[in-house]
C-alpha positions in Angstrom: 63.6 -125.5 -60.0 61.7 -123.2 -62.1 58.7 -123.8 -60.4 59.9 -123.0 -56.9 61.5 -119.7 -57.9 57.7 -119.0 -59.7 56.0 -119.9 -56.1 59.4 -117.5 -54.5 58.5 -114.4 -56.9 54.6 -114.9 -56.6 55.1 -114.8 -52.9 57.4 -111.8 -52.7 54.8 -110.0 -55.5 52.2 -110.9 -52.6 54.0 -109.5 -49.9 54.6 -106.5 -52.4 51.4 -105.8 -53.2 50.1 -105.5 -49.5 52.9 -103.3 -48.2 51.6 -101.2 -51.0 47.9 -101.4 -50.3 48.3 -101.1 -46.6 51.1 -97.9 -47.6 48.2 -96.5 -49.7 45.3 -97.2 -47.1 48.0 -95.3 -44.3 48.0 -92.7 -46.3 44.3 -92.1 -47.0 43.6 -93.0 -43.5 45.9 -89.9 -42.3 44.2 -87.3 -45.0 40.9 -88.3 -43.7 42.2 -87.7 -40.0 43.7 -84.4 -41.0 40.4 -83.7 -42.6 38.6 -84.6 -39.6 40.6 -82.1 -37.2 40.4 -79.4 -39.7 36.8 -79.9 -39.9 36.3 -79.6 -36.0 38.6 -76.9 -35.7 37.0 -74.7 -38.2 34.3 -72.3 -36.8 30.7 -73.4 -37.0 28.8 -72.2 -40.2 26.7 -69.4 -40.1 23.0 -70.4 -39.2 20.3 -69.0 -42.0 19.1 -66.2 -39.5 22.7 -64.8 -38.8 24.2 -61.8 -40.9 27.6 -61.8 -39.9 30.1 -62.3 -36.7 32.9 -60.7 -35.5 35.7 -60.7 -33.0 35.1 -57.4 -31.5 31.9 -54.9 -31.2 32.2 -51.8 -29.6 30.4 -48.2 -29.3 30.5 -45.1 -26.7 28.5 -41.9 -25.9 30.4 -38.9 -26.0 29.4 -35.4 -24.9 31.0 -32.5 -25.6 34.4 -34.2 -26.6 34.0 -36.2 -23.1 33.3 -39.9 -23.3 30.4 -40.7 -21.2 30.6 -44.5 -21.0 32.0 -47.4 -23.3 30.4 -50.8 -24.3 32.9 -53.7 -25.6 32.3 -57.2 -26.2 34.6 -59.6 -26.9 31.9 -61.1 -29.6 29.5 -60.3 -31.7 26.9 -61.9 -33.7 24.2 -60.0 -36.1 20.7 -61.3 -36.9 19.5 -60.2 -39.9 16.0 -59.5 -38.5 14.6 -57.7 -35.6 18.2 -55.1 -35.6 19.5 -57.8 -32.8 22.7 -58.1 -31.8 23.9 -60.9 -29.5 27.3 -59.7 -27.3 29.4 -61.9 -25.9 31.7 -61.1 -22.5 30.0 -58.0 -22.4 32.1 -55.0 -20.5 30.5 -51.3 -19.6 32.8 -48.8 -18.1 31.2 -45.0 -17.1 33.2 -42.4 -16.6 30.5 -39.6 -16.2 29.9 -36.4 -16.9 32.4 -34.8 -15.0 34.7 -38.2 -15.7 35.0 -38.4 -12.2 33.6 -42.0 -12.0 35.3 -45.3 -13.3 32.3 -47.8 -12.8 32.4 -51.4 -14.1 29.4 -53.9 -15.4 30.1 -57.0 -16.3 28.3 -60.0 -17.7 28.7 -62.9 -19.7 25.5 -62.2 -22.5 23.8 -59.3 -23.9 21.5 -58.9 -26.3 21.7 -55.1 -28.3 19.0 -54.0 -30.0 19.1 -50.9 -32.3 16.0 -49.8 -32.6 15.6 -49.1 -29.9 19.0 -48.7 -28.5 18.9 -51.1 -25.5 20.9 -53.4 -24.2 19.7 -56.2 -21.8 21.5 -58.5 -19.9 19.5 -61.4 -18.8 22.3 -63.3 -16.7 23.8 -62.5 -13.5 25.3 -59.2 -13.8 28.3 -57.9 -11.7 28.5 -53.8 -11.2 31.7 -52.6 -9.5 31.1 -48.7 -8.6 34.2 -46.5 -8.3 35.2 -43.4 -8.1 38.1 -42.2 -10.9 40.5 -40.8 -8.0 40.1 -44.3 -5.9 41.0 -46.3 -9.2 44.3 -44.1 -9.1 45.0 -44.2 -5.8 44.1 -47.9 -5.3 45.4 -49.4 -8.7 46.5 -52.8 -7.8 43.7 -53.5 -4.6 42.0 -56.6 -5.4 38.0 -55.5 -4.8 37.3 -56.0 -1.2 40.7 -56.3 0.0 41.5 -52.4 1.2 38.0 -50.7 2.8 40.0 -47.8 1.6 39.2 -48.0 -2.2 35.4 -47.4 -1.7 33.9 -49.8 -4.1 30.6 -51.0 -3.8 30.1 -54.5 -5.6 26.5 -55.6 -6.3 25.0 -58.5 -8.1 22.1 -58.9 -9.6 20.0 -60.1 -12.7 18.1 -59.2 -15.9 19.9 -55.7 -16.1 18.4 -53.4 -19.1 21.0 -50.4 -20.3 19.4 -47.5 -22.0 22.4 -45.9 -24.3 20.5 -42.9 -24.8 19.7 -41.6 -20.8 23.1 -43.6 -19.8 20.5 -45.8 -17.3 20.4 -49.3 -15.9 17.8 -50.7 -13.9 16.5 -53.8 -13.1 13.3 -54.9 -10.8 15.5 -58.5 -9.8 16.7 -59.3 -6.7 20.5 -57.3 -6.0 23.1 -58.5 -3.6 25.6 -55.9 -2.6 28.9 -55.1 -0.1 31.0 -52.3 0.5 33.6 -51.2 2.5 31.4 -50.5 5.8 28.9 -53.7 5.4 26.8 -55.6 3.3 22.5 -55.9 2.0 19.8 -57.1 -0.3 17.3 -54.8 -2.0 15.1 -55.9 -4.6 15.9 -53.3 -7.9 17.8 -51.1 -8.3 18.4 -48.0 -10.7 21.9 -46.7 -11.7 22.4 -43.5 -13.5 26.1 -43.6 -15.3 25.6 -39.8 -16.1 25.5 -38.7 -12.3 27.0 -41.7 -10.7 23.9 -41.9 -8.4 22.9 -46.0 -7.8 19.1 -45.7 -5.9 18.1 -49.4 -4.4 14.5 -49.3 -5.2 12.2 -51.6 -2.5 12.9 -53.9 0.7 16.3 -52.9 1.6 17.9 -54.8 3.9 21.2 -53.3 5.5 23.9 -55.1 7.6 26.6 -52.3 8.7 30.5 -53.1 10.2 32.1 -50.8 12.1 34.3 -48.8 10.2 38.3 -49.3 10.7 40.6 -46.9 12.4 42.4 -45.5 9.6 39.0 -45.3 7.6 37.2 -43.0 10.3 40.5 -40.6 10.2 40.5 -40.4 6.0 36.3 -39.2 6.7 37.3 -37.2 9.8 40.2 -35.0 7.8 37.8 -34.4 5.1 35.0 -33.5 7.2 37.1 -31.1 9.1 37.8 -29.5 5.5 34.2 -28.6 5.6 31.5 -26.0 7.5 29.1 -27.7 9.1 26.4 -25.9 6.6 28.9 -27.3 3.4 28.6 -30.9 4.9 25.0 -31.1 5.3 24.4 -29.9 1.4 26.8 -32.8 0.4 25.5 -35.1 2.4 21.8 -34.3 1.3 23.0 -33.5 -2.3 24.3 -37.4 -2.4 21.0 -38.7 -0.6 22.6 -39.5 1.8 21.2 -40.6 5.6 22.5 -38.7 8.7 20.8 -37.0 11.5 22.7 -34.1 13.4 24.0 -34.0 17.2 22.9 -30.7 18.4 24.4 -28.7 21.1 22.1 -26.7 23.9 21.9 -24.1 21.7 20.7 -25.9 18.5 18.2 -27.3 20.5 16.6 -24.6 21.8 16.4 -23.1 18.1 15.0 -26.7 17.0 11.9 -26.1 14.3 10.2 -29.2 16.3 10.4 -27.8 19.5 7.0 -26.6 20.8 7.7 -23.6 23.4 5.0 -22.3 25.5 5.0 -18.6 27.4 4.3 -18.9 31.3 4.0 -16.1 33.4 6.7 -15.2 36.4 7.0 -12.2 39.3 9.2 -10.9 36.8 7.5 -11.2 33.3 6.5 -13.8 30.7 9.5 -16.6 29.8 9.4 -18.5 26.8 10.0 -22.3 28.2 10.1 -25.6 26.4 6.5 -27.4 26.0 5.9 -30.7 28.2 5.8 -33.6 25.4 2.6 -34.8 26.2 0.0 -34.2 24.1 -3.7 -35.6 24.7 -6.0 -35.4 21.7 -8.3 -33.2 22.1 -7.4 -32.0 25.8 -6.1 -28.5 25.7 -3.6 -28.0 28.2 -3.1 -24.5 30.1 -0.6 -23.6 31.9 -0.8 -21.0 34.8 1.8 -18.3 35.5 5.0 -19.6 38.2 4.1 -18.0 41.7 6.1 -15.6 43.9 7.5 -16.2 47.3 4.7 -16.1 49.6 1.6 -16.2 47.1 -0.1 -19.2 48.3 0.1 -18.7 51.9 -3.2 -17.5 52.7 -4.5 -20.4 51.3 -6.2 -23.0 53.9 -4.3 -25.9 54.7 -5.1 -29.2 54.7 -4.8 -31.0 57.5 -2.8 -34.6 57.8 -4.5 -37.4 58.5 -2.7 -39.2 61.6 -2.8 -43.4 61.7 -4.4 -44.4 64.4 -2.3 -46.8 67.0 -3.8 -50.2 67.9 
């Protein structure tokens, strides 16, 4: 009898002993889990050629208490050589000098330098153009969706920001739209101080018809002008138009050649034929009276002969 309760304790000390070992390798198992998710949770170290990181970077250009423009990335990462500066979701928002603007540029990567102070954007690059009072009056418009809001959305590549002249450019090919159509250019120029965007070479322009309620909006504000105030805008903004000139313009035209020609009752100024033949003078004689010619022979008129 006392050896079958032995065998009955050694077996229950067996089973003992390996709920405990397996209760001991549980819980090692779940530290070295835990220990596993903290470690892949936990931000990547710092590489030997970064400085620091941090959540946010930030930095405008004011003038005369008036903020110019803004630069904010959601990211940041210093190197500690060659005063680089890697920016992550990179925003750009001009207001311009007058802070009549509210322009957007947007891209994923940027790399700031400080010496000089440069930013350039190697990715695609979005720029959204707007004026301050269209923000206002469109807040909630979706781009695209209401011609009304006047923004002008191009895309484009390997963008370089100058902080100190407020300037982008790049020499890439750019895809834009705006409310009245769409184009290609390759380069482009943007200056954030005067809100002036030049499309540098091979511009290629698609153009829509403009909607009812978008010709009245230019209509009312073109009837708020002279006709002298509208042209100096419309050059001032480099803009393209050509005029549509009365009678009366016309005959005041600079490019119209006039020529004097004699009449019964005095020299007339009249409007030059359009012709002109390299190195053919033309002369013009003077209009005759009633009855000048009529001494002059007549040439008789050759009659067909019947068969």
């Amino acid at each position: 009898m006392r050896t079958s309760q032995a065998a009955r304790y050694a077996r229950w000390a067996a089973v003992a002993a390996m709920l405990l070992t397996m209760t001991v390798a549980g819980v090692y198992a779940r530290r070295a889990w835990q220990a596993a998710q903290v470690k892949k949770k936990a931000p990547p170290a710092v590489p030997p050629t970064v400085q620091q990181r941090s959540a946010e970077f930030s930095f405008s250009k004011v003038e005369k208490d008036r903020t110019l423009f803004t630069v904010r990335a959601s990211r940041a990462t210093e190197f500690k050589e060659g005063s680089r500066n890697l920016l992550e979701d990179v925003w750009i928002i001009i207001y311009g000098r007058t802070g009549e603007r509210l322009d957007n540029i947007h891209t994923s990567a940027c790399e700031y330098t400080s010496n000089p102070e440069r930013i350039l954007c190697a990715g695609e690059v979005h720029m959204d153009l707007e004026s301050a009072e269209d923000a206002r009056q469109h807040p909630s418009q979706a781009p695209g969706e209401n011609p009304l809001a006047r923004v002008i959305h191009l895309r484009t590549s390997n963008v370089s920001f100058d902080r100190e002249s407020g300037e982008a450019r790049t020499d890439q090919p750019v895809v834009f739209r705006f409310p009245y159509g769409e184009g290609r250019c390759t380069g482009l120029s943007y200056s954030s101080l005067q809100g002036v965007v030049r499309l540098l070479r091979d511009v290629d322009l698609t153009l829509a018809p403009p909607a009812g309620a978008v010709m009245e909006t230019v209509g009312d504000s073109f009837a708020q002008l002279t006709r002298d105030e509208l042209l100096k805008k419309l050059a001032d903004a480099d803009i393209a138009f050509a005029e549509v000139n009365t009678m009366a313009d016309l005959a005041v035209h600079p490019h119209l050649r006039r020529i004097e020609v004699g009449t019964p009752n005095g020299k007339v100024s009249y409007a030059a034929p359009a012709a002109i033949f390299v190195g053919e003078p033309r002369h013009y004689g003077a209009v005759p009276g009633i009855g000048d010619h009529s001494e002059l022979p007549k040439t008789p008129r050759a009659r067909a002969k019947s068969s």
